[in-house]
C-alpha positions as CSV (number, residue, x, y, z in Angstrom):
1,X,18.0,152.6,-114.5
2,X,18.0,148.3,-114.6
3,X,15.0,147.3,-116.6
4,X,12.3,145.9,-114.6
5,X,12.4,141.6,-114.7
6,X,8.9,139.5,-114.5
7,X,8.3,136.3,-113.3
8,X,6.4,135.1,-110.4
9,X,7.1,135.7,-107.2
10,X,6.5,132.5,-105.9
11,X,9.3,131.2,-108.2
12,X,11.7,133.7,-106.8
13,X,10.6,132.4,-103.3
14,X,10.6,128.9,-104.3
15,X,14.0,129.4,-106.2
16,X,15.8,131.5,-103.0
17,X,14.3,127.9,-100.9
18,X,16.2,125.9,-103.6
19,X,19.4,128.0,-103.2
20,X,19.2,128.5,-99.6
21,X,18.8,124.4,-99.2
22,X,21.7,123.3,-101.3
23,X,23.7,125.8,-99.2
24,X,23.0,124.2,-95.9
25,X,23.0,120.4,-97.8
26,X,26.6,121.1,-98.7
27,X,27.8,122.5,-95.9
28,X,26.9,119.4,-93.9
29,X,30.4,117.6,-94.1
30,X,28.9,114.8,-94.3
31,X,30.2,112.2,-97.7
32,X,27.4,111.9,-100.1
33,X,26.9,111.6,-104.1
34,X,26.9,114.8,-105.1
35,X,24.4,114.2,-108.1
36,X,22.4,112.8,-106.0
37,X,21.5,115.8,-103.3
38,X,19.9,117.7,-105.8
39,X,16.6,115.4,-106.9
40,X,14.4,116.5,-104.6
41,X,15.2,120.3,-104.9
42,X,15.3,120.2,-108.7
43,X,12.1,118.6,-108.3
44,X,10.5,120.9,-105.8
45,X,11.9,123.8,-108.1
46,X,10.2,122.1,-111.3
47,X,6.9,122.3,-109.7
48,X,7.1,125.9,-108.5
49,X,7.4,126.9,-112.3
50,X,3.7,125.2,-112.7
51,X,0.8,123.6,-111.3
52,X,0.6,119.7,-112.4
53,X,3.8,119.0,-112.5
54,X,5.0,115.8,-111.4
55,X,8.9,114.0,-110.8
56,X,10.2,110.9,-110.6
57,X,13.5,109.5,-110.1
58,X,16.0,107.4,-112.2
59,X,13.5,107.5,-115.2
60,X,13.3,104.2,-117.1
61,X,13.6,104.6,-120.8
62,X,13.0,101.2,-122.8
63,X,15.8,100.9,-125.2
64,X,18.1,103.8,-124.4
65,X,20.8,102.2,-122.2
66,X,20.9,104.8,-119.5
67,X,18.5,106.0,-116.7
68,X,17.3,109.9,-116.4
69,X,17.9,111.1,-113.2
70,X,14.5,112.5,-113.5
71,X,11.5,111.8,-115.4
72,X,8.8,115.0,-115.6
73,X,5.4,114.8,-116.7
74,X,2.9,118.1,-116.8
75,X,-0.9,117.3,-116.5
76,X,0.0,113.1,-116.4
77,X,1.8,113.5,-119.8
78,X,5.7,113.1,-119.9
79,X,7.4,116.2,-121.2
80,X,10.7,115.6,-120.7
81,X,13.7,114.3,-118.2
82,X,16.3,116.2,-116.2
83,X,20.0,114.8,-116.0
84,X,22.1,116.0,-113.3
85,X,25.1,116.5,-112.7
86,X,27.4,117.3,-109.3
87,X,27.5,120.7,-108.5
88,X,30.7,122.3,-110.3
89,X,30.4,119.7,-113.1
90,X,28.6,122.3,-115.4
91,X,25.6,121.5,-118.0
92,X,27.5,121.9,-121.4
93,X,27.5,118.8,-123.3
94,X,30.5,119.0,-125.8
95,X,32.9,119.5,-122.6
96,X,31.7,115.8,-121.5
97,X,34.5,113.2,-121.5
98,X,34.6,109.5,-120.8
99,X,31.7,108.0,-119.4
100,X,29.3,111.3,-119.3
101,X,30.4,111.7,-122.6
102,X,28.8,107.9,-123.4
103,X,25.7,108.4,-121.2
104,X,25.2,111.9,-123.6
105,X,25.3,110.0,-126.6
106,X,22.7,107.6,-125.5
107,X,20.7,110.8,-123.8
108,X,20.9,113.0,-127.0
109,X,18.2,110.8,-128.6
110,X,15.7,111.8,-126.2
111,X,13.6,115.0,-127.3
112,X,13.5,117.2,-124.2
113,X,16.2,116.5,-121.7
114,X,17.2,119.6,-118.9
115,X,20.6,119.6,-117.7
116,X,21.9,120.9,-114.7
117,X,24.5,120.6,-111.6
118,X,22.3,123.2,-110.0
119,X,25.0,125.8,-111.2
120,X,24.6,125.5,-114.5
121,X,21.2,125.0,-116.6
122,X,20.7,124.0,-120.4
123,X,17.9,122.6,-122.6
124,X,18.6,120.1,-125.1
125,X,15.9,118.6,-127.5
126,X,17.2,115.7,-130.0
127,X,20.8,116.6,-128.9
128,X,20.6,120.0,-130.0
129,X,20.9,122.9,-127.4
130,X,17.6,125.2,-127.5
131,X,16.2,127.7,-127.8
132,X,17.2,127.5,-131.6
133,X,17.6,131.3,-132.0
134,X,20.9,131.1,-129.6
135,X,21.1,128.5,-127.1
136,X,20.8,129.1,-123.6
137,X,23.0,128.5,-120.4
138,X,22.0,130.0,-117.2
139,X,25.0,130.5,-114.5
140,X,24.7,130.9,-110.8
141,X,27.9,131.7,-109.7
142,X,28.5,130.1,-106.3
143,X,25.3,129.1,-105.9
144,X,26.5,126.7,-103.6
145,X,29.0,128.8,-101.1
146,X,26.4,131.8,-101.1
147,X,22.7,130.1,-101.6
148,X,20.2,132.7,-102.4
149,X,22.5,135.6,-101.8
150,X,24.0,134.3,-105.9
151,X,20.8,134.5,-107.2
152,X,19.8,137.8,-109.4
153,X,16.8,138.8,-110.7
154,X,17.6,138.6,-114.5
155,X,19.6,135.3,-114.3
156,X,16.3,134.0,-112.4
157,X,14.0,135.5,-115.1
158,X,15.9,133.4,-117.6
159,X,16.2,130.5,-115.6
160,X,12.3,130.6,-114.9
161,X,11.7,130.9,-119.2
162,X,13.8,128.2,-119.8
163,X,11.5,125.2,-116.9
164,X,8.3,127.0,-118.8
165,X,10.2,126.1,-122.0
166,X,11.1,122.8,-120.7
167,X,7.6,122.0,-119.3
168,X,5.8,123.2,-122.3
169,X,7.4,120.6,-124.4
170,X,4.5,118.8,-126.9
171,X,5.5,115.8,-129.1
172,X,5.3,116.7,-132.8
């Protein structure tokens, strides 16, 4: 018998939207930047986790040399930034080469920072990947050929504990 897996159902719903969008987006044919297809759905996602949450794009950071894709604040109070990455590009830092490999050493300073190319999700706070008792990465398996149909219920579950993490971030 599979365990039962909790989490709201409006994430499901709101997560299956996400899936089911990126699907269609990426079946258009038509040229785009990848990267860039997925701000609005990561930040219609981000505010299914929880009320109050609020996104803006290409994040300015004074003194860090790099722009967020995405700067999130919870109740008016920033709590973190979302980098993303083309679909396929994955979310695991030490694989970074060349110039995403600069931008990560700029992007490690900053204290909550989620990474994803929608395929693959991970939490980093001051460069190191979280939760500390065994980082970790969430998978969706073509999540881009199949949309909602590569979504499970236990992947989701982690998925939606990892934004709460995320979004839950205080400053010490």
């Amino acid at each position: 018998m599979t365990p039962t897996v909790k989490f709201p159902a409006g994430f499901r719903a709101a997560a299956h939207q996400f899936a089911d969008e990126l699907r269609r987006n990426f079946a258009a044919g038509i040229p785009a930047q990848a990267e860039d297809q997925l701000k609005a759905p990561v930040s219609r996602l981000l505010r299914a986790v929880t009320a109050h949450v609020l996104t803006r794009t290409e994040a300015q950071v004074h003194d860090l040399g790099g722009r967020p894709d995405i700067g999130v604040s919870v109740r008016r109070a920033l709590c973190g930034y979302v980098e993303l990455k083309a679909p396929g590009f994955g979310a695991r830092t030490n694989r970074f080469r060349g110039r995403d490999k600069e931008q990560w050493e700029k992007f490690k300073a900053l204290p909550n920072v989620l990474y994803t190319d929608s395929i693959e999700w991970a939490l980093y706070r001051s460069g190191q990947q979280q939760p500390e008792e065994g980082p970790v990465l969430i998978r969706f398996d073509d999540l881009i050929e199949r949309g909602s149909a590569a979504l499970d219920d236990a992947a989701l579950a982690r998925l939606h504990t990892l934004l709460l993490d995320f979004l839950s971030w205080e400053p010490i």
